[in-house]
C-alpha positions as CSV (number, residue, x, y, z in Angstrom):
1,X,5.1,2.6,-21.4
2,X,1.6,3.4,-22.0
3,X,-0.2,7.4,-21.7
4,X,-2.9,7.9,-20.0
5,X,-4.9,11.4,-20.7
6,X,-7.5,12.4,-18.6
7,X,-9.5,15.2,-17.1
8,X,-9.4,17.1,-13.6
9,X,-12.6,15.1,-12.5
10,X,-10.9,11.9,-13.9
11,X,-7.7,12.3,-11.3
12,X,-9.8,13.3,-8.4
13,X,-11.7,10.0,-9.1
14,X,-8.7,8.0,-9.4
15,X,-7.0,9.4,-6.4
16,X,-10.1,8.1,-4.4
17,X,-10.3,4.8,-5.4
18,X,-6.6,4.8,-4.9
19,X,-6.8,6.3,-1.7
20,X,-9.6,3.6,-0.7
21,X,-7.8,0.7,-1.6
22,X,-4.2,1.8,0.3
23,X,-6.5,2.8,3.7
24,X,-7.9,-0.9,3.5
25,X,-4.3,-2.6,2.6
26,X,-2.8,-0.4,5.3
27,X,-5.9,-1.5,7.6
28,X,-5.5,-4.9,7.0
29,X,-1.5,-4.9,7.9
30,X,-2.2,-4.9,11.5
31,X,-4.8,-8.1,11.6
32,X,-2.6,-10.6,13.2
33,X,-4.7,-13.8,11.6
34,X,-3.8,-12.9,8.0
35,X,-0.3,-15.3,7.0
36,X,2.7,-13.4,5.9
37,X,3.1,-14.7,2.8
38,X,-0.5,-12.9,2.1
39,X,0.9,-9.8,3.5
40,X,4.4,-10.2,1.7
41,X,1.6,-10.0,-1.6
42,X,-0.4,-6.9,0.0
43,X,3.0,-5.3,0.3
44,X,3.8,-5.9,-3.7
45,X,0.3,-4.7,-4.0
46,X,0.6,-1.3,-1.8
47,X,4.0,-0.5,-3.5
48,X,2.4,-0.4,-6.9
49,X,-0.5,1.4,-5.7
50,X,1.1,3.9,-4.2
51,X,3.3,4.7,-7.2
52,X,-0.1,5.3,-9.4
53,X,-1.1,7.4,-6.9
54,X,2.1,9.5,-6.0
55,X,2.1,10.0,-10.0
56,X,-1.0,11.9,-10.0
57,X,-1.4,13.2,-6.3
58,X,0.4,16.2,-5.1
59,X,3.0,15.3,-2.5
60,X,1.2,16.7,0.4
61,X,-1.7,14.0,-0.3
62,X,1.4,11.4,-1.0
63,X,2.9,12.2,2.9
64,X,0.2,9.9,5.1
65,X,0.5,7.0,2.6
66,X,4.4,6.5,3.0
67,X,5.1,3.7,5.0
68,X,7.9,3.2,7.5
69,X,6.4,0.6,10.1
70,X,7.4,-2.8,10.4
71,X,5.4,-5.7,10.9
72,X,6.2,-9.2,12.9
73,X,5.5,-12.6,11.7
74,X,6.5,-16.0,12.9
75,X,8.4,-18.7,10.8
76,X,7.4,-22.3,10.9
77,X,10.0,-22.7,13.4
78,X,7.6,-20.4,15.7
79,X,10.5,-17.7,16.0
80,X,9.9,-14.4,15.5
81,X,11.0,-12.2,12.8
82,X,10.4,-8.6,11.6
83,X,9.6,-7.3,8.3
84,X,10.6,-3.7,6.7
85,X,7.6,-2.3,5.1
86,X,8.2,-0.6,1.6
């Protein structure tokens, strides 16, 4: 476990770029040319974001980041199949 202190003006900077890089993870869920496996690793990515940021952000700020939506992929044998987001 590591400790982190740091200043009002510190979180607020943090919650941006946190913030910034979960809209463009979340944006980039629903482009139907990038392979699963890529978004299976985006997923892992989000998740870990989004507990850094639910650390330091008050839950109000937390509520439009939670996902619930599923996305669809095809296997190599072309069938469909959906995922559960985190």
């Amino acid at each position: 476990m590591i400790g982190l202190l740091v200043n009002h003006k510190e979180v607020e900077e943090l919650m941006y770029m946190l913030k910034r890089e979960m809209d463009e993870i979340l944006f980039d869920f629903s482009d139907e040319r990038i392979n699963h496996v890529v978004k299976r690793g985006m997923e892992e990515r989000y998740h870990i974001l989004f507990s850094l940021f639910k650390r330091i952000a008050p839950p109000n700020e937390c509520i439009p980041y939670i996902r619930k939506a599923t996305y669809n992929t095809k296997s190599e044998s072309g069938k469909v199949s959906k995922k559960n987001s985190i």
